[in-house]
SERO-4910 file (N, C-alpha, C, O; in steps of 0.05 Angstrom, whole numbers):
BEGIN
 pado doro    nc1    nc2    nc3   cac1   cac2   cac3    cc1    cc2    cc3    oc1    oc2    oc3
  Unk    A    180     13    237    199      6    258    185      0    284    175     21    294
  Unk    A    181    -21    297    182    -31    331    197     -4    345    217      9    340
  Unk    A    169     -3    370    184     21    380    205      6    401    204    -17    410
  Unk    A    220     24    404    247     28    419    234     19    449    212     28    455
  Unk    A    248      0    468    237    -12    490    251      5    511    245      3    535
  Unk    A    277     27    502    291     36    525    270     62    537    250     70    526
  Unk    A    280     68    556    263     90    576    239     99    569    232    121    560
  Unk    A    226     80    573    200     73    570    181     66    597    190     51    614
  Unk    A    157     77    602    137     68    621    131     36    622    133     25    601
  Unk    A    125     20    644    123      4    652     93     -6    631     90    -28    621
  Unk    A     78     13    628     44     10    624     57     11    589     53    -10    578
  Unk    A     67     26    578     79     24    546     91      0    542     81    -10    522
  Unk    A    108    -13    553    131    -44    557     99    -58    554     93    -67    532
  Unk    A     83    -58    574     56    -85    579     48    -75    541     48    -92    522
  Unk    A     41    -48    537     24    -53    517     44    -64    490     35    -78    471
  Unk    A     72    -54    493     87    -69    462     86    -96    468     76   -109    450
  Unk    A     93   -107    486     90   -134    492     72   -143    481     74   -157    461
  Unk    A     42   -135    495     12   -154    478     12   -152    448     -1   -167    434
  Unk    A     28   -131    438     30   -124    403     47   -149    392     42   -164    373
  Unk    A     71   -149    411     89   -175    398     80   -199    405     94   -218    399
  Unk    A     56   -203    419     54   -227    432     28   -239    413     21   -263    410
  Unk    A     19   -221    405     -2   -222    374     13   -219    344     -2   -221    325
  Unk    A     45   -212    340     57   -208    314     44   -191    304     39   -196    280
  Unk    A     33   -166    314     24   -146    299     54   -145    277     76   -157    277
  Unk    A     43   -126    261     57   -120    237     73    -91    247     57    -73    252
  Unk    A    109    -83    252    117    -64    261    102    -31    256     99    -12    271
  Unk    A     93    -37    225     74     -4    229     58     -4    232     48     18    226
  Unk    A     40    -23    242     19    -27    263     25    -27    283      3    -25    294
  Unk    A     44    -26    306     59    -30    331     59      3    336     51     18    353
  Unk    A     73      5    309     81     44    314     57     58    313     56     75    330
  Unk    A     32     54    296     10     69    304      3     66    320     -2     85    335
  Unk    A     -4     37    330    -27     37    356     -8     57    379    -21     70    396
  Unk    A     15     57    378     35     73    405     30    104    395     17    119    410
  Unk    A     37    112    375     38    144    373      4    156    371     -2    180    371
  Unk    A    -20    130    369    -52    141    377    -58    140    417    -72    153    432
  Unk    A    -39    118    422    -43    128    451    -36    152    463    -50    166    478
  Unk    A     -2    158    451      8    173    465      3    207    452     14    228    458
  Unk    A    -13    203    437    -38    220    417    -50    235    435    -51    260    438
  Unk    A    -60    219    447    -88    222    475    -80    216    497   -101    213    510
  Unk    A    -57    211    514    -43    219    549    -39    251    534    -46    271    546
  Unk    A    -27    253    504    -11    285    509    -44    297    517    -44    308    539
  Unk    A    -67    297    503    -86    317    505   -101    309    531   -120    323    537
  Unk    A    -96    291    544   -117    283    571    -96    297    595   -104    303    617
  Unk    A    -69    302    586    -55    305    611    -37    293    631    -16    301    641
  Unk    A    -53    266    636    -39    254    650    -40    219    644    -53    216    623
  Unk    A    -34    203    649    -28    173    645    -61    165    631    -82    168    642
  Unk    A    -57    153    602    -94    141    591    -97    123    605   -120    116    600
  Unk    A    -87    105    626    -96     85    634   -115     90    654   -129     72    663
  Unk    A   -116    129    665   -135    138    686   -160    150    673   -177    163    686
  Unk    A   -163    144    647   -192    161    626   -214    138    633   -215    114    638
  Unk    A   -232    159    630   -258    145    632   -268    145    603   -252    153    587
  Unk    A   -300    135    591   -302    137    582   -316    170    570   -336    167    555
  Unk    A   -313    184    572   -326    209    575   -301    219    559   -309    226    537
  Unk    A   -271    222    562   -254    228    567   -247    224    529   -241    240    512
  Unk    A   -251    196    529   -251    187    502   -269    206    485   -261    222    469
  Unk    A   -293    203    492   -311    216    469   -302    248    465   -302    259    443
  Unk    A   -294    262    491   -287    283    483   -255    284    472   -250    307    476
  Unk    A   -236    274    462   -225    261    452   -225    260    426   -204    263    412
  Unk    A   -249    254    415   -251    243    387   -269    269    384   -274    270    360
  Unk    A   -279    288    394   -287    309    381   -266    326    379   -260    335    356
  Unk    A   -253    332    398   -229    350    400   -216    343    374   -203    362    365
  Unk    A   -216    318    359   -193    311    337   -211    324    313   -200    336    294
  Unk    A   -239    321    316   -262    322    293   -256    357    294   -245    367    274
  Unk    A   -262    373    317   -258    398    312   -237    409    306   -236    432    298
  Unk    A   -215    393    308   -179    394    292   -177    393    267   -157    399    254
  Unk    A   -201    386    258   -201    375    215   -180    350    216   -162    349    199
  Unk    A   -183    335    232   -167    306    230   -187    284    209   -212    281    210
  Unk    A   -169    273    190   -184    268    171   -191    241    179   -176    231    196
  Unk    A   -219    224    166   -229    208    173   -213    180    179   -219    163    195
  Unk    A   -190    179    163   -172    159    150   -157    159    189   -160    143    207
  Unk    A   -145    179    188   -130    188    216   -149    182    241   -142    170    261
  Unk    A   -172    194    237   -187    186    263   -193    152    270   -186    141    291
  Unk    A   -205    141    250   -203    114    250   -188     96    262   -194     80    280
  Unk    A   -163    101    249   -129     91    251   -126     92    288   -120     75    304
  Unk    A   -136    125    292   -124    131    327   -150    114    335   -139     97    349
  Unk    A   -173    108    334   -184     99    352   -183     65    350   -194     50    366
  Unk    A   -170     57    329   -167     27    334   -141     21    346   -133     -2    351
  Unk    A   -124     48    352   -101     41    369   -109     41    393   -102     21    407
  Unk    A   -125     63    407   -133     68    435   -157     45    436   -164     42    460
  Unk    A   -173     27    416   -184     11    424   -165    -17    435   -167    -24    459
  Unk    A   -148    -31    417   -128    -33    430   -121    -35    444   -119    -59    449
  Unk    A   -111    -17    464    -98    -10    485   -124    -12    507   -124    -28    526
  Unk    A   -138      1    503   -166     -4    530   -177    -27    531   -189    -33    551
  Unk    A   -174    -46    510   -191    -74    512   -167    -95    519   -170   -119    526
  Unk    A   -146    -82    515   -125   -108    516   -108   -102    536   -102   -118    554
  Unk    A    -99    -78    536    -73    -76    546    -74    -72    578    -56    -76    595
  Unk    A   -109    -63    580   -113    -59    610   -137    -63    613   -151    -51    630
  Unk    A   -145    -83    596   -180    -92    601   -197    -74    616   -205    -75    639
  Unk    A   -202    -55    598   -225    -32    606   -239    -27    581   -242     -3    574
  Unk    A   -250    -49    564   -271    -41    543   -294    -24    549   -300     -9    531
  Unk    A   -301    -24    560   -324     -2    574   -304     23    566   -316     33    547
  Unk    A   -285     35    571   -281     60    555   -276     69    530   -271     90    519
  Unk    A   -277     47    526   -273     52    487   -306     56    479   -310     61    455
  Unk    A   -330     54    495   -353     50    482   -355     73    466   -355     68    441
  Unk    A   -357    102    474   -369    120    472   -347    134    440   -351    155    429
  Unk    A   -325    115    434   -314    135    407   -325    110    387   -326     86    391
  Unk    A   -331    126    364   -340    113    343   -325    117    313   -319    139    304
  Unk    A   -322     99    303   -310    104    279   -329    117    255   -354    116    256
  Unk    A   -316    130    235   -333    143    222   -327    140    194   -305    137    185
  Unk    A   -360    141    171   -352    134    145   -328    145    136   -322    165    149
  Unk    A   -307    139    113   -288    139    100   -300    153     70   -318    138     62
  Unk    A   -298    165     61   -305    166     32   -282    161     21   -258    166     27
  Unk    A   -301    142     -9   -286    115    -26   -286    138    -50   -305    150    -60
  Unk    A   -260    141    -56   -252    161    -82   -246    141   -100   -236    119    -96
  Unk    A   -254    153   -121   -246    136   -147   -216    138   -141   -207    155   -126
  Unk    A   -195    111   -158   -168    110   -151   -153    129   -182   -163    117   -201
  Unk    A   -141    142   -189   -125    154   -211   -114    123   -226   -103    102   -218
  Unk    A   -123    136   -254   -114    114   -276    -90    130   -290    -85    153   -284
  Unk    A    -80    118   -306    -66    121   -329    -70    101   -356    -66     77   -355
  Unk    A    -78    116   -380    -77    103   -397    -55     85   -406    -34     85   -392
  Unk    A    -56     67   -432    -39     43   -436    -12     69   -442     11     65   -433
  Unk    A    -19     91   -456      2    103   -469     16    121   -448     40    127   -452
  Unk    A      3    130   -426      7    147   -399     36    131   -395     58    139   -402
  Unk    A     27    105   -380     40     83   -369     68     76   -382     90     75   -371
  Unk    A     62     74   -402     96     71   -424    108     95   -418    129     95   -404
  Unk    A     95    123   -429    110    150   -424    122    145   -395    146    147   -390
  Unk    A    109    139   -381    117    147   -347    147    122   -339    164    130   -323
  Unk    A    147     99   -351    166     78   -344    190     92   -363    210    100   -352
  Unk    A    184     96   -400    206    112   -400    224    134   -401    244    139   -415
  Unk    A    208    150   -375    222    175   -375    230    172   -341    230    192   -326
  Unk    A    236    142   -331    241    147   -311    274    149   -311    286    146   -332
  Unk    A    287    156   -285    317    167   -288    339    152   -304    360    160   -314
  Unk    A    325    124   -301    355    104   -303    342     77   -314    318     76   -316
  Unk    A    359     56   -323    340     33   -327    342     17   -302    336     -7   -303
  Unk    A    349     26   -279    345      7   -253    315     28   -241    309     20   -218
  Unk    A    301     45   -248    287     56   -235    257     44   -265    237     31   -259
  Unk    A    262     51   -289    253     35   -309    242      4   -308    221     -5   -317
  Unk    A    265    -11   -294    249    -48   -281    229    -33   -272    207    -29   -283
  Unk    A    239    -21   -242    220    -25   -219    192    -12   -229    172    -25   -225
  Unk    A    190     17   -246    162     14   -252    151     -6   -269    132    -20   -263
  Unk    A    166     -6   -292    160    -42   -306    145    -57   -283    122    -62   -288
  Unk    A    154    -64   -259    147    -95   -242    120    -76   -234     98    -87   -238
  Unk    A    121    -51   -224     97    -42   -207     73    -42   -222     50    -44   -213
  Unk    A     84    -39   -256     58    -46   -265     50    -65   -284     28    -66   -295
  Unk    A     73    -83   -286     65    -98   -300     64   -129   -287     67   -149   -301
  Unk    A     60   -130   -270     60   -146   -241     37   -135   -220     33   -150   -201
  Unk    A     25   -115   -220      8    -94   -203     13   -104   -168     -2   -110   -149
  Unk    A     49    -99   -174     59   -102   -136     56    -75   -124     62    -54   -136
  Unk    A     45    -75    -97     59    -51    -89     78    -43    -80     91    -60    -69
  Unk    A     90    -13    -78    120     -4    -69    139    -27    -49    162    -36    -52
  Unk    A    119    -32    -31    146    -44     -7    141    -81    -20    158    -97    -13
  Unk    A    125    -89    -33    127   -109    -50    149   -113    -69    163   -133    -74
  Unk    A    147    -87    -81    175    -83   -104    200    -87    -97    214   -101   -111
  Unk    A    211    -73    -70    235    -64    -64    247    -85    -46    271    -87    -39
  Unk    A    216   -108    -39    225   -132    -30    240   -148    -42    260   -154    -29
  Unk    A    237   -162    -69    239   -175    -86    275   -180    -89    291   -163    -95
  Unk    A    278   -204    -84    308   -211    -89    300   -231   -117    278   -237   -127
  Unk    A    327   -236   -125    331   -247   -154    315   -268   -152    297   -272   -168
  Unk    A    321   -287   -126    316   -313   -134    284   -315   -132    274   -337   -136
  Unk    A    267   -293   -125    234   -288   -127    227   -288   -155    205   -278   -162
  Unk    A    244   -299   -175    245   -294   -207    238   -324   -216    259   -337   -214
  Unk    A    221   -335   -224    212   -363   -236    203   -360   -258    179   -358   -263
  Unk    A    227   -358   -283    228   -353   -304    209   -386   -327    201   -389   -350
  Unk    A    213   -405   -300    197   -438   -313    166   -429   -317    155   -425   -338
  Unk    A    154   -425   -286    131   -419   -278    129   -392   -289    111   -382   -276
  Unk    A    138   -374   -306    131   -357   -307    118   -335   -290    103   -319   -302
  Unk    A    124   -331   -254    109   -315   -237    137   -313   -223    157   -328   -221
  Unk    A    128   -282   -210    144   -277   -188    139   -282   -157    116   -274   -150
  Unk    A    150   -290   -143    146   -295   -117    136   -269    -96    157   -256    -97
  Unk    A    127   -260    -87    114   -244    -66    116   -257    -39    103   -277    -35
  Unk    A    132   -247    -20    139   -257     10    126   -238     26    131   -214     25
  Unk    A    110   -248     41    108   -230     52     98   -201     43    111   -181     44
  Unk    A     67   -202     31     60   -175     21     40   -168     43     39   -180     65
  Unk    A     26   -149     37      2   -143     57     -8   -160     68    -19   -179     56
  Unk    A     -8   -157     92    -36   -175    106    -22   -200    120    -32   -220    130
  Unk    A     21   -189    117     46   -221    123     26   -245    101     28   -268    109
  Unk    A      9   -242     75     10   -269     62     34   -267     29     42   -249     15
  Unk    A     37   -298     29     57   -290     12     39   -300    -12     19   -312     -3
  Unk    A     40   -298    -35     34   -298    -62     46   -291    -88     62   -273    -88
  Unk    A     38   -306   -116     48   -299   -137     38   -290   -143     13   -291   -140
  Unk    A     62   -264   -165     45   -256   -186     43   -255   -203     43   -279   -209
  Unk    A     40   -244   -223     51   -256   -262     72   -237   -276     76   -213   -279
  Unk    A     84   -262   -285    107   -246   -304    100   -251   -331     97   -274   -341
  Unk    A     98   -233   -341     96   -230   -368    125   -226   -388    145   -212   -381
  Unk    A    123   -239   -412    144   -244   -428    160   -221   -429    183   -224   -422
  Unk    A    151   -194   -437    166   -166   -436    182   -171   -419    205   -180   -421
  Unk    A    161   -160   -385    171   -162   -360    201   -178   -352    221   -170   -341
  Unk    A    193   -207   -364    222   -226   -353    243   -205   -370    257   -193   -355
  Unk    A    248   -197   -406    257   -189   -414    278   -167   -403    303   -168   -402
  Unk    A    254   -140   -392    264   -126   -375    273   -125   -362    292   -109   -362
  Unk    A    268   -144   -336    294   -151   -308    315   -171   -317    335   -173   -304
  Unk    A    310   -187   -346    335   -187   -346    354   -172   -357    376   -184   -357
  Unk    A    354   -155   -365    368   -127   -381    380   -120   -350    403   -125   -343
  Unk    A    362   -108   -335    366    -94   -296    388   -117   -291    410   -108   -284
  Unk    A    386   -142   -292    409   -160   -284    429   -161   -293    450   -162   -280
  Unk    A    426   -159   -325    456   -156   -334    480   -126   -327    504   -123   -323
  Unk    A    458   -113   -328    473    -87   -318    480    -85   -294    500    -73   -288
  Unk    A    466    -95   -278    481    -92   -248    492   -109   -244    508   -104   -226
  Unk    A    495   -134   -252    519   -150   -245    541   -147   -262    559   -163   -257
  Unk    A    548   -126   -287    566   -122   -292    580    -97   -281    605    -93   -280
  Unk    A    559    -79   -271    575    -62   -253    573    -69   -216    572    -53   -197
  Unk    A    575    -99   -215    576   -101   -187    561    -94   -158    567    -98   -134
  Unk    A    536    -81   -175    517    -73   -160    497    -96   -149    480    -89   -132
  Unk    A    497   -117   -155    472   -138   -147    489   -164   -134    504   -179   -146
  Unk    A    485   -164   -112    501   -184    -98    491   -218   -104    468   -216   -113
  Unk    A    497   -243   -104    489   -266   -104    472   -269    -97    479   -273    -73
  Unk    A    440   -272    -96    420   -285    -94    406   -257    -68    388   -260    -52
  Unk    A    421   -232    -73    408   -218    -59    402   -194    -70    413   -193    -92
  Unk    A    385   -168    -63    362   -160    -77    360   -153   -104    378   -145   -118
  Unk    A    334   -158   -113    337   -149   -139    330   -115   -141    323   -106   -163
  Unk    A    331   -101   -124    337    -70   -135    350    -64   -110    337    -63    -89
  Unk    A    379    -59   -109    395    -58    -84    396    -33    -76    408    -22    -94
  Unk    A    390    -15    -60    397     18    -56    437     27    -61    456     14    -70
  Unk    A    436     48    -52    472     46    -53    483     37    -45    507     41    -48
  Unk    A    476     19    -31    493     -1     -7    476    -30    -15    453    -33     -7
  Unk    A    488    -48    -29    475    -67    -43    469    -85    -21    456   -104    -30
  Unk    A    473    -88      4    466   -101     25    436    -93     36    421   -108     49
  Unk    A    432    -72     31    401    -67     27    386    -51      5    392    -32     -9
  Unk    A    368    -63      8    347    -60    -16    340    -24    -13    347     -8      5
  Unk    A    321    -20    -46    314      3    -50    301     13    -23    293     -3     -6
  Unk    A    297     44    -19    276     51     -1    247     60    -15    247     67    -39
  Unk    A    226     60     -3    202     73    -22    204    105    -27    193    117    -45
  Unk    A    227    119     -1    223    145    -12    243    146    -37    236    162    -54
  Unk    A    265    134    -43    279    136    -69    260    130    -89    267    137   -111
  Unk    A    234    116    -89    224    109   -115    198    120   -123    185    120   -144
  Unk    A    193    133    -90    182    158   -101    185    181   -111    170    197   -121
  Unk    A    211    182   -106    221    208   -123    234    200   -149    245    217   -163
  Unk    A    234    179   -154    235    173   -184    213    172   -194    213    177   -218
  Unk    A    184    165   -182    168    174   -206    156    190   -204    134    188   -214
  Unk    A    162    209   -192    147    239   -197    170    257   -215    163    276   -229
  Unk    A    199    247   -212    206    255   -226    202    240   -259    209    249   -281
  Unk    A    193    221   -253    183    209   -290    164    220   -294    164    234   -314
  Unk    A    133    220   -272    107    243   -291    116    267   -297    105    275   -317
  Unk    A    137    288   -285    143    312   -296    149    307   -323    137    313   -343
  Unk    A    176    293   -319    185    285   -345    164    277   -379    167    285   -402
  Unk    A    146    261   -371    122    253   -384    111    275   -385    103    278   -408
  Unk    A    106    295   -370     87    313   -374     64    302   -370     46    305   -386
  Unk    A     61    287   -346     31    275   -340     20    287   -310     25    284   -286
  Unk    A      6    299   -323    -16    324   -298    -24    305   -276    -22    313   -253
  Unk    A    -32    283   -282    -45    261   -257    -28    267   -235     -5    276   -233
  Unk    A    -52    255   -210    -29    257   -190    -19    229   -182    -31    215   -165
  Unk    A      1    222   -193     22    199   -200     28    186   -173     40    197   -154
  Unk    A     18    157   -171     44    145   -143     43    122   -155     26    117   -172
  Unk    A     69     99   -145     64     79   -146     45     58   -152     42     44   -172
  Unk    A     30     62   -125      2     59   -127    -14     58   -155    -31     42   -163
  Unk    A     -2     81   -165    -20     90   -192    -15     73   -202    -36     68   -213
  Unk    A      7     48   -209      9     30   -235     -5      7   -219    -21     -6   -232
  Unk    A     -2      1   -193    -16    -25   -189    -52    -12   -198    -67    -28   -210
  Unk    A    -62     12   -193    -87     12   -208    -91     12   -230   -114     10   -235
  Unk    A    -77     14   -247    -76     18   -277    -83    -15   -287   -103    -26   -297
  Unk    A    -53    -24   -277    -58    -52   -283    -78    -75   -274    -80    -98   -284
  Unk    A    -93    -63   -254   -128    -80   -245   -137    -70   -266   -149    -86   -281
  Unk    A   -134    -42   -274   -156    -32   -290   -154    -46   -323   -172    -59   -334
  Unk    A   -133    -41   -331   -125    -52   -364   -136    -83   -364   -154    -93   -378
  Unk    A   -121    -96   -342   -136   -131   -338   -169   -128   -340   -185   -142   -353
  Unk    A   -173   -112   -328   -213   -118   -327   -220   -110   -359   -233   -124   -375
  Unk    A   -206    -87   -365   -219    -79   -389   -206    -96   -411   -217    -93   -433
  Unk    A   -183   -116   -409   -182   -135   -421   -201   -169   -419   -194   -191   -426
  Unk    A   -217   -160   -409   -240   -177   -396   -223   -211   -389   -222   -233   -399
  Unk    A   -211   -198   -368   -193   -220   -347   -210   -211   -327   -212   -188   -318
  Unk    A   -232   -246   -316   -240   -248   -299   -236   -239   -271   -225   -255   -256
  Unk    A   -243   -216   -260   -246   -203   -231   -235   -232   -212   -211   -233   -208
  Unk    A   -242   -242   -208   -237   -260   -182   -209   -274   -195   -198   -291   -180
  Unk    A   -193   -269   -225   -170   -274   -219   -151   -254   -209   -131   -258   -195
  Unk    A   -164   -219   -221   -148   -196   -214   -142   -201   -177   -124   -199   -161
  Unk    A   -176   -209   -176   -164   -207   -140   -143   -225   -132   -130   -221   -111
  Unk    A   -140   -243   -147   -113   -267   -131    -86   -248   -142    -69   -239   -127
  Unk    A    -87   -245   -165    -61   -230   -176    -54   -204   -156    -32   -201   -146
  Unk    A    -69   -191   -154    -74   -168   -126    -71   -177   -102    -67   -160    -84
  Unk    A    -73   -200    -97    -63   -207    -61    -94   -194    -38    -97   -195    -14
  Unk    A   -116   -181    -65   -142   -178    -47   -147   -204    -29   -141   -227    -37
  Unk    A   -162   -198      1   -183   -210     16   -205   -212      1   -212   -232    -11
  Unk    A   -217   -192      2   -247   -189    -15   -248   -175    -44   -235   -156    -52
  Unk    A   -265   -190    -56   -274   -182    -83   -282   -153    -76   -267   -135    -83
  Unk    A   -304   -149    -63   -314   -119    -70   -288    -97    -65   -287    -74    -73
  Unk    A   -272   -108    -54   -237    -88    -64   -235    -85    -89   -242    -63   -100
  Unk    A   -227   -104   -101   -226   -115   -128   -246    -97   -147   -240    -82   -165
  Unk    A   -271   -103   -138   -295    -95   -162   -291    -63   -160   -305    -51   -176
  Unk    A   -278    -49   -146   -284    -15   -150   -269    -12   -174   -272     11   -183
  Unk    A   -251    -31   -191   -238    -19   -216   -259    -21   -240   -255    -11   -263
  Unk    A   -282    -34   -233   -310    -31   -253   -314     -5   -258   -315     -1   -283
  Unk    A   -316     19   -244   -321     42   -238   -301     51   -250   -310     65   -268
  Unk    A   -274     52   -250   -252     64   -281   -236     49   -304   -213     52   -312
  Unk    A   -261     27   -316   -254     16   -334   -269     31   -356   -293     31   -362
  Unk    A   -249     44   -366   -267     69   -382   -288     52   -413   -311     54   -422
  Unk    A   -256     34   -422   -268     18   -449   -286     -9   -448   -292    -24   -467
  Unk    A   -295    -11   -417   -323    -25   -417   -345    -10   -408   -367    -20   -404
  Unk    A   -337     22   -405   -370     26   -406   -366     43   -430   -383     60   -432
  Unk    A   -346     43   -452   -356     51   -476   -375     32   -491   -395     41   -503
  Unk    A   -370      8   -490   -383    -19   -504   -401    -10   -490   -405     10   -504
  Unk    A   -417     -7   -471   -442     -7   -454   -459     24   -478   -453     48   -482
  Unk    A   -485      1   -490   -501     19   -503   -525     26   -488   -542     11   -478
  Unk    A   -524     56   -486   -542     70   -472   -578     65   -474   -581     66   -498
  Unk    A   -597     61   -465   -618     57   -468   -632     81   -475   -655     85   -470
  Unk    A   -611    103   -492   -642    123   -503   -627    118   -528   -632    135   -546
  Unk    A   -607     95   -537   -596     94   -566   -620     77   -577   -616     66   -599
  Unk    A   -644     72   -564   -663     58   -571   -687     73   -582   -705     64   -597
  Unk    A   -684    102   -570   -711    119   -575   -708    134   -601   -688    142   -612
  Unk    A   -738    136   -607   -740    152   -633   -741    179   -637   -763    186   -628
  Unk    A   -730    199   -646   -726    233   -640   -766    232   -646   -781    218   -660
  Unk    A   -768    256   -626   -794    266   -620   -805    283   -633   -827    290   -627
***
């Protein structure tokens, strides 16, 4: 959500402004505002009076808080931001630094995980949507985007508007897949739930679409159901499905187009949990002779 422009500081108005005047993306708008107003709460008085000193102690104060790397990052490219743009004082952003991230392997689910988990979800309108998340590898606010007419049953691909990064792209539909949303179609248009050419997973109020927290609590309530210990998100099927494609040796630089990646080395970390290509991989002491 765009923050709210009513009773608001004059110096907050300049900085949403330069945000809309660049089309930042709204939850980009909302972080860079709640990392400033992060650091006026702990400086005291207005950030536009910090020096750079102010900052660095700042970013330790958060480090000696156990603020995790992901969070520190995030706040300092908001307050960078705001010091280089909003009141041209780059000189005080010098002294905070961003800091490594550790890259965790992503949670898989096997081919048989993946089935358990789609059919023990609540309903068959909650059943599509994991279907699309992984058999399409969209993510959540990709999914809940998706109106009917994003369905190109000729071309066989679904339309993507607007995914990460505001680019739009296809992705693939597979024969099942069409199968399945159209089952989700027939049923909701016979119970009146899917309006003319508008969403294809409607929340209770068919004038707008699902939310992500409804579909996250549908599939945690499907891994219980499954009885699958992983720790389950969304997320989890778009990795599954990079992962199953690689280990079905579908060329990487197509996963990345199907994925909506910038860069390959995104892409290439599913090398690292493609379990059934480093089974094929023969070890070099299957060469040595017992001693």
């Amino acid at each position: 959500m765009i923050p709210s422009t009513r009773g608001i500081t004059p110096l907050r108005q300049r900085m949403i402004d330069d945000m809309r005047m660049r089309k930042l993306a709204p939850k980009t708008q909302t972080a860079y505002i709640r990392a400033v107003r992060k650091f006026a709460n702990y400086l005291g008085r207005s950030p536009d009076t910090a020096a750079a000193e102010d900052l660095r102690a700042f970013q330790l104060f958060l480090i000696n808080h156990g603020v995790s790397s992901i969070t520190l990052n995030a706040t300092i490219t908001g307050l960078k931001f705001f010091f280089e743009v909003t009141i041209d004082r780059a000189e005080c952003i010098s002294k905070m630094q961003p800091v490594p991230v550790p890259r965790k392997l992503p949670v898989v689910l096997s081919r048989e995980e993946a089935a358990r988990l789609i059919a023990s979800a609540p309903n068959l309108k909650y059943q599509t949507v994991l279907s699309v998340a992984y058999g399409a590898g969209l993510r959540a606010h990709e999914v809940i985007s998706l109106k009917v007419g994003d369905i190109d049953s000729q071309r066989m691909v679904l339309r993507v508007e607007q995914g990460k990064g505001q680019q739009d792209r296809y992705a693939m539909l597979s024969p099942v897949l069409l199968e399945r949303l159209r089952a989700w179609w027939r049923e909701a248009r016979a119970q009146g739930r899917m309006l003319h050419g508008g969403w294809l997973f409607p929340g209770r109020d068919p004038i707008h679409p699902l939310s992500t927290r409804q579909i996250n609590r549908a599939i945690h309530f499907a891994a219980t159901a499954a009885k699958i210990d992983k720790r389950v998100s969304m997320h989890t099927l778009r990795h599954s499905f990079a992962t199953h494609l690689l280990e079905q040796k579908v060329d990487i630089r197509v996963i990345q187009v199907l994925l909506g990646h910038r860069r390959l080395e995104t892409t290439a970390l599913y090398a690292h949990v493609a379990t059934e290509i480093l089974r094929e991989v023969v070890s070099p002491i299957e060469g040595l002779r017992p001693t």
